[in-house]
C-alpha positions as a printed NumPy array, in Angstrom:
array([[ -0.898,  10.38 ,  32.029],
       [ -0.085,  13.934,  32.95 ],
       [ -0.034,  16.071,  30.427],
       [  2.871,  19.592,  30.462],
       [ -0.041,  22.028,  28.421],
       [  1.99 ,  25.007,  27.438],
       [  1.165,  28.211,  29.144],
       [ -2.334,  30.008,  28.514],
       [  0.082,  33.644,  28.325],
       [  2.667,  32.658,  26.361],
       [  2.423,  32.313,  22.388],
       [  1.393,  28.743,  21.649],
       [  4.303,  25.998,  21.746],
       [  5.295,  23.471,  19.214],
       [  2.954,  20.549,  19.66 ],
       [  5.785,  18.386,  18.15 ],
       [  7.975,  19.409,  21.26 ],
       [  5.148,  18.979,  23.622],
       [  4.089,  15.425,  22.779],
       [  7.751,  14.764,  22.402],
       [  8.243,  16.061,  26.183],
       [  5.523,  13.652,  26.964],
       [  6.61 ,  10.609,  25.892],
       [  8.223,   8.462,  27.466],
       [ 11.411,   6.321,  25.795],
       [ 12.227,   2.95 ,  26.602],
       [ 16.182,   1.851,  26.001],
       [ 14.858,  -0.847,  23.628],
       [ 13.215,   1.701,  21.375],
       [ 15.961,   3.967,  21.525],
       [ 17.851,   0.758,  20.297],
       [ 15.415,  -0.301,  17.478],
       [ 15.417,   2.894,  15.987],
       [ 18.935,   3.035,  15.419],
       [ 18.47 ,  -0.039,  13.358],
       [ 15.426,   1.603,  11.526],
       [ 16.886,   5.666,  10.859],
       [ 19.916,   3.81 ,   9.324],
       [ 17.86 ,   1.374,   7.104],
       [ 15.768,   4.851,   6.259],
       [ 19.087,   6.205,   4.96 ],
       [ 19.959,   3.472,   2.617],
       [ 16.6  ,   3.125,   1.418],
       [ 16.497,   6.951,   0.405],
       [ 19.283,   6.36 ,  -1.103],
       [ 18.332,   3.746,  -3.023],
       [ 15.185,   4.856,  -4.254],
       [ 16.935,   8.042,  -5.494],
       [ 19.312,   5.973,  -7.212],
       [ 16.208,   3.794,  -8.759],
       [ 13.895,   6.12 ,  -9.747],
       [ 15.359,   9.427, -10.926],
       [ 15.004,   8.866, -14.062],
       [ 11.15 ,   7.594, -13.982],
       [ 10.506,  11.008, -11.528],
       [ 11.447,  13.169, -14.039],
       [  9.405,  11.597, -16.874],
       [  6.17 ,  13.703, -17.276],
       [  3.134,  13.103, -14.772],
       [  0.873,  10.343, -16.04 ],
       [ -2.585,  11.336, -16.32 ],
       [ -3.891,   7.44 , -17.127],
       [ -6.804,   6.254, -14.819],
       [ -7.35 ,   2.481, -13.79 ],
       [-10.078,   0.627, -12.208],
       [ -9.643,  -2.322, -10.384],
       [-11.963,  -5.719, -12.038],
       [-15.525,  -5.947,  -9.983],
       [-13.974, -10.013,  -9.779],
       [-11.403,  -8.6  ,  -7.542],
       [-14.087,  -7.431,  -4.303],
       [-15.776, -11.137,  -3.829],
       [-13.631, -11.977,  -0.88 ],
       [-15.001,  -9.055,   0.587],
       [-18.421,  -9.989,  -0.166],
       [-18.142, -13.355,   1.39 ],
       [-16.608, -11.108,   4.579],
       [-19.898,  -8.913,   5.59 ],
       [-19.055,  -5.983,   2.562],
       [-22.717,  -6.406,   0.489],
       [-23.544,  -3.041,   0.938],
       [-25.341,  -0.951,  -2.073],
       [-22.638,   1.109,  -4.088],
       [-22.93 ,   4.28 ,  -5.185],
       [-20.598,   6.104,  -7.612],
       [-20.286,   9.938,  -8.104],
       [-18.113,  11.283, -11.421],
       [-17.156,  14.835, -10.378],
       [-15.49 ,  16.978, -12.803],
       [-11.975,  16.739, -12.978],
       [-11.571,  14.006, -10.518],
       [-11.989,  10.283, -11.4  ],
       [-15.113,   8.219, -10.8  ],
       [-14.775,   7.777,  -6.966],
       [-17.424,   4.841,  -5.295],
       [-18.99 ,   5.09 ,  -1.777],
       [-21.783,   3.977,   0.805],
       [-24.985,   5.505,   1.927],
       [-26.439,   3.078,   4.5  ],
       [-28.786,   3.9  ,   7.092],
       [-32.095,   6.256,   7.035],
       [-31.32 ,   9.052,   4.586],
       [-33.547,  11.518,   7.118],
       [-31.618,  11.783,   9.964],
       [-30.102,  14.577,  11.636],
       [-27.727,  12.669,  12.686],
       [-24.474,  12.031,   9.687],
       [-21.428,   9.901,  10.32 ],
       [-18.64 ,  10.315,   7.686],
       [-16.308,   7.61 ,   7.731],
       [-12.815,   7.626,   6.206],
       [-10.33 ,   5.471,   5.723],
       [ -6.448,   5.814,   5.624],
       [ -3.662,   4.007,   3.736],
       [ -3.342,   1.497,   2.764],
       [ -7.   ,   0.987,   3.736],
       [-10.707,   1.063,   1.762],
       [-14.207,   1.117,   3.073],
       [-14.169,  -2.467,   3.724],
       [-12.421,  -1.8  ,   7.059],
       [-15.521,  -0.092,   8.384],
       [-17.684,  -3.081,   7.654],
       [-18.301,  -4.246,  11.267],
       [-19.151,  -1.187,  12.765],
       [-21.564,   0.248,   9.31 ],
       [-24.37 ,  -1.817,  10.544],
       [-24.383,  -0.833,  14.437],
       [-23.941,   3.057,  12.989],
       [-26.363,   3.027,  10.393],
       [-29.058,   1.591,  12.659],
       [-28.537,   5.29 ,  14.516],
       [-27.444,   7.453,  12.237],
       [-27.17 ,   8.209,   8.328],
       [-23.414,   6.987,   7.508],
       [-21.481,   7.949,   4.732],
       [-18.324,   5.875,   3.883],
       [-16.129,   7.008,   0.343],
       [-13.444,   4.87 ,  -0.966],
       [-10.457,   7.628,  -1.658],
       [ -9.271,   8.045,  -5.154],
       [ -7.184,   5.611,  -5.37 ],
       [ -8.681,   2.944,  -3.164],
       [-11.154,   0.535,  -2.806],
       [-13.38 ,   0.628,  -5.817],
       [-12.99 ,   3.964,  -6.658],
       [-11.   ,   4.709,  -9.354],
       [ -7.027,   4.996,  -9.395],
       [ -4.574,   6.961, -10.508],
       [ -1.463,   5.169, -12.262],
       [  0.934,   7.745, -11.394],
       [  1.626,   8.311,  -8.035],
       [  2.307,  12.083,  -8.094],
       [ -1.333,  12.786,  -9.32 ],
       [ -2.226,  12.477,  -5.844],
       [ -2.246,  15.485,  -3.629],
       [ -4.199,  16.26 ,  -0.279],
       [ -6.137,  18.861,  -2.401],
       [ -6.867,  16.244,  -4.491],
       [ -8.765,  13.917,  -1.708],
       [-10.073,  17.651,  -0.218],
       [-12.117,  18.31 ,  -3.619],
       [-13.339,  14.606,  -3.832],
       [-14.936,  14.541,  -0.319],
       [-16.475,  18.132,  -0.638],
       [-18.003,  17.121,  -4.074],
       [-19.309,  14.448,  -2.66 ],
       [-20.978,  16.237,   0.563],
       [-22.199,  19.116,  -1.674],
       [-23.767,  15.924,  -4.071],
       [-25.328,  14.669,  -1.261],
       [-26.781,  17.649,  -0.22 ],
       [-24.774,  17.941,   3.756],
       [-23.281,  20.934,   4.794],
       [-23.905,  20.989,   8.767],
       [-26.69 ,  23.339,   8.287],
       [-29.624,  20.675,   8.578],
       [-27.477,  17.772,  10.323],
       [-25.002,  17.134,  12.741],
       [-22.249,  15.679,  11.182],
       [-19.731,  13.889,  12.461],
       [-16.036,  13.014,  10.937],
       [-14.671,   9.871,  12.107],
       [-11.458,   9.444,  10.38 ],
       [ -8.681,   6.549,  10.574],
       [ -4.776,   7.622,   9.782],
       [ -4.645,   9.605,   6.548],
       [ -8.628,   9.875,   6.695],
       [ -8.248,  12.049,   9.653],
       [ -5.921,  13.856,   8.513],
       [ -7.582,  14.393,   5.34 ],
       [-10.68 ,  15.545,   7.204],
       [ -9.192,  17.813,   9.633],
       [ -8.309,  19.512,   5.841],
       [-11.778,  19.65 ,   4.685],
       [-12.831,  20.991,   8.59 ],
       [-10.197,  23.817,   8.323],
       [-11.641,  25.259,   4.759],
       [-15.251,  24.421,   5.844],
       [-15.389,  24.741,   9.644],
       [-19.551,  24.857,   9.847],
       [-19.786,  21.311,   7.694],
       [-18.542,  18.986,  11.022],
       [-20.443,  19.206,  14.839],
       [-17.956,  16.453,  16.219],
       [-14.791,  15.17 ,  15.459],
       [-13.712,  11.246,  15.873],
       [ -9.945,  10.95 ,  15.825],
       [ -8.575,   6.829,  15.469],
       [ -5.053,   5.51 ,  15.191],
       [ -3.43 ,   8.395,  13.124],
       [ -0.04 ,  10.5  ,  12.593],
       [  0.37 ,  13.943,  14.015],
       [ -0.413,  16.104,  11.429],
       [  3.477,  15.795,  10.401],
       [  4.986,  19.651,   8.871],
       [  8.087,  19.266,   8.383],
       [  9.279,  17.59 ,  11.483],
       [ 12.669,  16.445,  10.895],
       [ 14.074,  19.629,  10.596],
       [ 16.844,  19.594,  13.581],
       [ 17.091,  23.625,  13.446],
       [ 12.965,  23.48 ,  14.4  ],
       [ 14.085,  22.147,  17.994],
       [ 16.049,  24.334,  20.6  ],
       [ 17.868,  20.994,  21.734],
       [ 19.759,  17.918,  19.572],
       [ 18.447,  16.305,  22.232],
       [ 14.84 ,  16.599,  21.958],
       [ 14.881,  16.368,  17.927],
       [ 16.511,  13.024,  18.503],
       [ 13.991,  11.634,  21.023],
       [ 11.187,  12.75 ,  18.122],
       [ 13.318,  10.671,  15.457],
       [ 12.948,   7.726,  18.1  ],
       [  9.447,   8.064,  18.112],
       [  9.087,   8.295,  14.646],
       [ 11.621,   5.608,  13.468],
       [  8.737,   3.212,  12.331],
       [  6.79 ,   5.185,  10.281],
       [  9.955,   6.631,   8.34 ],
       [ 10.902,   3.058,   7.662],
       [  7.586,   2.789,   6.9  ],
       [  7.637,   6.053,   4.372],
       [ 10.962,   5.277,   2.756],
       [ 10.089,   1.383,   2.049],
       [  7.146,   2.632,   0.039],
       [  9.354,   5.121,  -1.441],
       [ 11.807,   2.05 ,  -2.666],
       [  9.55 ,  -0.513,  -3.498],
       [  6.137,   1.865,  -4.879],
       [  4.194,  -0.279,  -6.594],
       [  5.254,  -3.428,  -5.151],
       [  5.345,  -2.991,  -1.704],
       [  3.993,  -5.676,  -0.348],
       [  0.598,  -5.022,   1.36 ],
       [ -0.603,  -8.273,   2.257],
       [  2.551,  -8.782,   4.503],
       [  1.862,  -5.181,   6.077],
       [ -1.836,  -6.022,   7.056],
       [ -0.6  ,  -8.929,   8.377],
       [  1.662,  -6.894,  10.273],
       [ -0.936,  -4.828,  11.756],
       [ -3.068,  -7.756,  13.85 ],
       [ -1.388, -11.356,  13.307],
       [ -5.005, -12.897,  13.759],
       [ -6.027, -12.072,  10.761],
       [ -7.105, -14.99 ,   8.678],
       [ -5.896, -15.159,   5.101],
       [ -9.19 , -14.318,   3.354],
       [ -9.131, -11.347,   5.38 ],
       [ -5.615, -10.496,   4.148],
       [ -7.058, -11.085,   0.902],
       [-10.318,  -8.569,   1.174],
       [ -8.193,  -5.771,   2.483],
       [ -5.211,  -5.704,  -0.068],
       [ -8.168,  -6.919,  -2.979],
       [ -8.289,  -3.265,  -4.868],
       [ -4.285,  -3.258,  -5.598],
       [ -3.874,  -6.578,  -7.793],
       [ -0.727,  -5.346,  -9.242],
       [  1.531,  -2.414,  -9.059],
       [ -0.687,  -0.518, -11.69 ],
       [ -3.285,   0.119,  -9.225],
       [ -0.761,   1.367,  -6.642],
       [ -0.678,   4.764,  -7.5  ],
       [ -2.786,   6.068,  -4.519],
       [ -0.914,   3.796,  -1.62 ],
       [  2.211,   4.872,  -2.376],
       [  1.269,   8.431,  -2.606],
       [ -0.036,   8.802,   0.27 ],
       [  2.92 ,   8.15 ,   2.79 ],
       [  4.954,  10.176,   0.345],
       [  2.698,  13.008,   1.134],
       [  3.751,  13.154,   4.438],
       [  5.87 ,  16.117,   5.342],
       [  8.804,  14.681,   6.737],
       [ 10.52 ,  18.391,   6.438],
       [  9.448,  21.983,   5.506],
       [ 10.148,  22.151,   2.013],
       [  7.411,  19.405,   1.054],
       [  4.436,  20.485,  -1.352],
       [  1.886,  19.897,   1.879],
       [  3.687,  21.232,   5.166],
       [  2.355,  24.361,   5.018],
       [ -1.147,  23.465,   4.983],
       [ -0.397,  20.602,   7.973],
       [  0.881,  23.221,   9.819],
       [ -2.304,  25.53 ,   9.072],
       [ -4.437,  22.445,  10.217],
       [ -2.69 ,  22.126,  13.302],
       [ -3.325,  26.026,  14.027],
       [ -6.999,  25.631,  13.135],
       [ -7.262,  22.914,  15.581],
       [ -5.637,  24.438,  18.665],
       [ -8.801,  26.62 ,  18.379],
       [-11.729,  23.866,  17.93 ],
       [-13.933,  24.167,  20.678],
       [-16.325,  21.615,  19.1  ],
       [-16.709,  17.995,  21.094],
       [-13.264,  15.769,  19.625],
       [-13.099,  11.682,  20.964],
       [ -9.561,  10.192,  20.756],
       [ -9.898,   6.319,  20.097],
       [ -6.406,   4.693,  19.829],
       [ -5.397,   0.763,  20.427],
       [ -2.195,   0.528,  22.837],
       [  1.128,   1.283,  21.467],
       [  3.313,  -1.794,  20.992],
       [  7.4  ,  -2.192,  20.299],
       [  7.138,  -4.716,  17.416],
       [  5.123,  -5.882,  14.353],
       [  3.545,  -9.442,  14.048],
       [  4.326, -10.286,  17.283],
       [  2.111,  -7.78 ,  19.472],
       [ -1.083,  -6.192,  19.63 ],
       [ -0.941,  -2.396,  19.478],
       [ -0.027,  -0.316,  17.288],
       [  4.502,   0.247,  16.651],
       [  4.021,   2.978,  14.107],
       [  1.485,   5.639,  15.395],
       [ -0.035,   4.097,  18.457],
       [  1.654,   6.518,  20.481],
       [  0.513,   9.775,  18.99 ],
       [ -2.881,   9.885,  20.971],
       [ -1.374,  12.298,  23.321],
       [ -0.9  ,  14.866,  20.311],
       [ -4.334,  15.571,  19.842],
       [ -4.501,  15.624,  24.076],
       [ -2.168,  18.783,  23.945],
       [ -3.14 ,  20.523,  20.429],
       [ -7.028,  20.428,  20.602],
       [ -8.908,  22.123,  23.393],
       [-12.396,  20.132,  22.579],
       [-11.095,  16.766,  23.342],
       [-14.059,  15.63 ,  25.777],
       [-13.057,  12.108,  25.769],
       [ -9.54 ,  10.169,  25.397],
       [-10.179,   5.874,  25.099],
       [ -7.305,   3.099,  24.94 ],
       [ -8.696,   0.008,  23.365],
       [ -6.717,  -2.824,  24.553],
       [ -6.618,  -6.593,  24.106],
       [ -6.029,  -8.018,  20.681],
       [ -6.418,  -4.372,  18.921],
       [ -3.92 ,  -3.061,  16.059],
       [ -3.987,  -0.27 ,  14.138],
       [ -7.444,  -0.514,  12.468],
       [ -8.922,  -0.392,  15.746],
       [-12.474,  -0.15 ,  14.179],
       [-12.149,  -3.841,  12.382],
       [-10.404,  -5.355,  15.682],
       [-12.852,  -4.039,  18.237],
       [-15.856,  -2.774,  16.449],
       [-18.468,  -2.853,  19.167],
       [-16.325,  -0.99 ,  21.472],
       [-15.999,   1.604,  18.952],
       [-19.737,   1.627,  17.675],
       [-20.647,   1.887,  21.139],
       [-18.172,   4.863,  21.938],
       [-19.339,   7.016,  18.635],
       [-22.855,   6.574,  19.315],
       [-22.527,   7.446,  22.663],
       [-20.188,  10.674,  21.849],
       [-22.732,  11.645,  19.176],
       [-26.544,  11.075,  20.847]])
């Protein structure tokens, strides 16, 4: 692909507009987005209508943590790896791995995205940690860390003070190792948040299947054309059907029917060991919060601060790999991904220390590092050695 960079002389562009201007539309997304943006609008409108009243109650401060019963399908899928739990103050007890030799210079810090928990790095833990120290956290909220029952006690700063507590436990702050983020979806994104406030913690950067570091896109007055804000809403039709079906159903969206979505060869026991931590809506606190942090325009809570990430990026010098599966039209009935699988090209244009961009293809969705993980083991070890 050929990439329009904006020009070195001029003040730096919207990145929004210049993936935008990259991207290609076909008519049958055009079409399928119609259907989506106006099943977005109904939805909005029905969860307004739903839960007004329970949004202005007061914020629940209750924590929940999911039964220990709940993780044996995991088990019986490859996830027997030693836990470790860390209680940092003012933050819930949070749970996480420490696999291979504690020693090395080398540190991999793997995170996960929504609706996601450290089980989806199980295939590639044992290829990494044979090479490198690898650190793998479970969110508040997810896996077996603990959860918040109220969805608005979740915050990006929230996930930013968990993972620097935990590095600063640990005792890794880029001075004696090279660490590298890898981060999946919101775990980039989450990441790139902890790399803008602590810039010398992370050597290397591993971007997979995520959003674009979304501030406020929807905002029609942002673009200098109807025409090119409406080609973004194209491309982002599936992830605000996405955001606003979370925002209807919260608690009881139904995740096993999404992670089916996602790769339709996965078996039901593995449907099973990546939806085990949410039982019932209780525990749901964290997944919908998440997409609901998303700034779909300026005024949300975390826009700013996306937008401050995206600045701090255009300036990372620092080696960045791009992994992404291929983009694909429909759910359930493609590989690919149909909600972010075309964002790779983002990061192309926004960060100038992308050293290597790689399509996975075949039968690859959107957790790219459960469907291929020796293509991805073998492209981290090789981007960090």
């Amino acid at each position: 692909m050929s990439l329009t960079l904006p020009s070195p002389s001029s003040s730096p562009s919207d990145w929004t507009v210049l993936m935008v201007n990259n991207l290609n539309l076909s008519l049958s997304e055009v079409l399928l987005s119609l259907v989506l943006l106006s099943f977005v609008i109904l939805a909005e409108l029905g969860s307004f209508l739903i839960h007004f009243w329970a949004d202005s109650l007061p914020i629940s401060t209750k924590v929940v943590r999911t039964p220990l019963h709940n993780f044996e399908i995991s088990r019986s899928l490859g996830f027997k790896f030693q836990p470790n739990y860390l209680k940092l103050p003012g933050i819930p007890r949070i749970h996480y791995l420490d696999e291979g030799p504690t020693d090395s210079d080398q540190v991999l810090l793997l995170l996960h995205g929504e609706p996601f928990w450290s089980f989806c790095w199980t295939k590639v833990i044992p290829g990494l940690s044979r090479h490198a120290r690898v650190i793998v956290p479970d969110l508040v909220g997810y896996g077996l860390s603990d959860k918040y029952q109220d969805w608005r006690m979740y915050n990006l700063d929230l996930h930013k003070r968990t993972l620097a507590g935990l590095m600063n436990h640990l005792g890794i702050d880029g001075s004696k190792h090279q660490v590298t983020l890898v981060g999946h979806n919101w775990g980039w994104m989450v990441g790139a948040a902890l790399a803008r406030e602590k810039p010398s913690l992370f050597s290397k950067l591993v971007i997979l299947n995520t959003n674009n570091l979304p501030d406020g896109e929807a905002d029609v007055s942002r673009y200098q054309s109807v025409s090119t804000w409406s080609r973004f809403m194209v491309i982002n039709s599936f992830f605000l059907a996405f955001r606003s079906s979370i925002n209807l159903l919260r608690g009881y969206f139904p995740l096993g029917l999404m992670m089916k979505s996602l790769n339709h060869n996965y078996s039901k026991a593995e449907v099973e060991a990546l939806v085990s931590p949410w039982p019932s809506s209780e525990y749901c606190g964290g997944t919908t919060a998440f997409p609901l942090m998303v700034p779909v325009f300026p005024s949300h809570p975390e826009a700013k601060e996306m937008t401050l990430i995206r600045s701090f990026l255009s300036t990372w010098q620092k080696p960045v790999l791009i992994m992404y599966s291929e983009s694909s039209l429909l759910p359930w009935i493609e590989f690919g991904d149909f909600v972010v699988g075309r964002r790779s090209v983002f990061y192309q244009l926004l960060i100038p220390g992308v050293v290597r961009v790689r399509r996975l293809g075949g039968e690859v969705g959107h957790l790219v590092m459960y469907d291929d993980p020796g293509e991805v083991v073998r492209e981290v070890l090789q981007f960090v050695q």
